[in-house]
N, C-alpha and C positions, 0 to 999 in steps of 0.2 A: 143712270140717275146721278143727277150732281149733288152732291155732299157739304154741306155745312165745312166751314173751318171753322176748329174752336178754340182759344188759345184760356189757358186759366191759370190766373195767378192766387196765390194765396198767401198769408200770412207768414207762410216758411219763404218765403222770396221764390218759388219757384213755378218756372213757367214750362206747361205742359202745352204742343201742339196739336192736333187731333189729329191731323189731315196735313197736307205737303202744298206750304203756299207758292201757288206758281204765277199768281199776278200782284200787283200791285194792287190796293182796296183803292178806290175813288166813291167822294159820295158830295151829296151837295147836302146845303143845311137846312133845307126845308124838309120837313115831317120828323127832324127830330124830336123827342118827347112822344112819339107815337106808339100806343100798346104793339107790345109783341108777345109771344108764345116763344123759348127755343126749343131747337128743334128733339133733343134730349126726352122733354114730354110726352113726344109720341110715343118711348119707350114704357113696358110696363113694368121693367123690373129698376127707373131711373128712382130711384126716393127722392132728390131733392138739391138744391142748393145750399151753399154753406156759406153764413155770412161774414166768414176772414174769405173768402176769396171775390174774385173779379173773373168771369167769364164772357169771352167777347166773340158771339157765333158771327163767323163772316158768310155769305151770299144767302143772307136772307131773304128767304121771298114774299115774307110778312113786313119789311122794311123797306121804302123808298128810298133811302141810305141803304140797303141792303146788308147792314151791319145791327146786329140784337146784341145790346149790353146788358150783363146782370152784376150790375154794382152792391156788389155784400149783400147777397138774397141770400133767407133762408127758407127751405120749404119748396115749394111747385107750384107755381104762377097759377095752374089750372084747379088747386086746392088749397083754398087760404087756411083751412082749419085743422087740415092733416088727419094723419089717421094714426090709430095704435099698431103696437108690435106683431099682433096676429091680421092686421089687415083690415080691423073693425073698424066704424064709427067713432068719430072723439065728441060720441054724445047719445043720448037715447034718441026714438026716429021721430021726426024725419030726415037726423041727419043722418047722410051717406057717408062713407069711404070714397076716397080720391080714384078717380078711373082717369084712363089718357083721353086728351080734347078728341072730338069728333069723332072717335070708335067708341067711346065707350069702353073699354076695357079694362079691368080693375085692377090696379096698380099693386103688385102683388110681391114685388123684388127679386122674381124668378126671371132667367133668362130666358131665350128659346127652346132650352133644351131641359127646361124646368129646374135650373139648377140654383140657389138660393147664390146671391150675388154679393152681401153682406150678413155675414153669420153670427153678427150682434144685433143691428139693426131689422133682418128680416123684411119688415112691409113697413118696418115702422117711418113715418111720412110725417115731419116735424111743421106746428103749424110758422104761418108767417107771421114776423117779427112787425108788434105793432107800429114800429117807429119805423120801418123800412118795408111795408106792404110793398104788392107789385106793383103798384102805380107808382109808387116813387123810388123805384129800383133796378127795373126790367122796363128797360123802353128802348125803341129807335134810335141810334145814337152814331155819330162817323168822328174816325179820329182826326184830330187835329193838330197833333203833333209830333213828331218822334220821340224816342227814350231820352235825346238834350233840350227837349222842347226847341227842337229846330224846324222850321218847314221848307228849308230851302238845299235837301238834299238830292228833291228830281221825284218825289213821291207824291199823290196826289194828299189832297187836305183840306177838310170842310174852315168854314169860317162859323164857329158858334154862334145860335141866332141869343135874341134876348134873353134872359130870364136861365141859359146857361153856361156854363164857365166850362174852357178848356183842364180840365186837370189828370195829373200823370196818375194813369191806375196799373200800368204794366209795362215794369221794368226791364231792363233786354241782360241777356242769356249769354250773348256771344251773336259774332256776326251774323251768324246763318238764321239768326230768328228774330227779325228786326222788321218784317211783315205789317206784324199787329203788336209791335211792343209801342209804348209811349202813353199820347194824351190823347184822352174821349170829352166831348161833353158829354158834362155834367148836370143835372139837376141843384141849380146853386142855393135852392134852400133844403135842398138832401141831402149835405153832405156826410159821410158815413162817421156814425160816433162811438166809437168800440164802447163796448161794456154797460148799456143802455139797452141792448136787448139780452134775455138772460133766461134761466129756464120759469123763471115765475110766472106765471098765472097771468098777472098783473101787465107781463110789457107782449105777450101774445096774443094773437087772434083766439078767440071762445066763441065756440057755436050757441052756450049758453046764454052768450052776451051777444050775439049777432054783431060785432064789433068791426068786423070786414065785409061786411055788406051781404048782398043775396048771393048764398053761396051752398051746394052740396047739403040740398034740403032746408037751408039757414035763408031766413027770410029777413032782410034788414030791419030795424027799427025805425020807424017813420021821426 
């Protein structure tokens, strides 16, 4: 089975590889902006994205670029409203608890071997942040630049279509991981605004307010 590469940068400057890059990424710039899932989701003990970081899964097969960006997500693409700490509903029913896409399986923070994977957090699955939903944070995306914003080092590089900008979301580490470091497009009216999403009520997604659409029992408002 081939494997995802995931490279994540966060807010502490540091870049984590998943996987051992052995080719060079190539992508072209059509079907950027196009929804993705990464592949993390499939997991049921994954809780979620964190939005001081930048995670950039390479050989995506949900991506014509074959590259899935999550530019400062917070939360799981496949549960906008999240769940509580025992793994409940963040509502009385019909809303559900977050399961993984396509199995169904309830997102519970246990490993394989059932073993609790965060021992603060537990199941608890934080909702998405209303100013950076999945749609404007988790999409199709191919780099287009290195860590100097150079493209003429012999690496392949998309040219950003309309409506997105090249920008530097993950800075390089040292020679050996220079793969996926540099510039993605961007979504050029998303750009990320620290301290605008916060624990309040008010800047989250609520099942009570159906405020992120048809979701985990949550039926949009017309």
């Amino acid at each position: 089975m081939t494997r995802s590469i995931v490279a994540v940068w966060s807010a502490g400057l540091a870049l984590t590889v998943l996987a051992t890059l052995s080719t060079t990424i190539g992508c072209q710039a059509t079907h950027v902006g196009d929804p993705c899932t990464p592949e993390s989701e499939y997991d049921k003990s994954f809780l979620g994205f964190s939005q001081t970081e930048v995670s950039v899964e390479s050989k995506s097969f949900q991506c014509e670029t074959r590259l899935c960006l999550v530019d400062h997500f917070q939360g799981r693409v496949s549960c906008p409203y999240g769940q509580t700490i025992d793994g409940g509903a963040n509502g009385p029913p019909p809303v559900t608890a977050c399961v993984t896409p396509a199995t169904n399986i309830p997102v519970d923070g246990k490993d394989s071997n059932g073993v609790t994977v965060d021992s603060t957090k537990l199941a608890l699955v934080l909702p998405q942040c209303l100013d950076r939903t999945a749609a404007n944070a988790v999409y199709c995306s191919c780099r287009c630049a290195n860590a100097n914003g150079q493209t003429n080092d012999g690496a392949n590089y998309c040219k950003c279509p309309d409506g997105f900008s090249c920008t530097q979301l993950v800075p390089s580490i040292g020679a050996t991981d220079q793969g996926l470091t540099g510039a993605y497009c961007v979504k050029s009216s998303e750009q990320y605004m620290p301290g605008v999403c916060t624990s309040a009520a008010s800047t989250l997604c609520q099942a009570s307010e159906a405020n992120c659409g048809s979701a985990q029992g949550v039926v949009a408002k017309p």
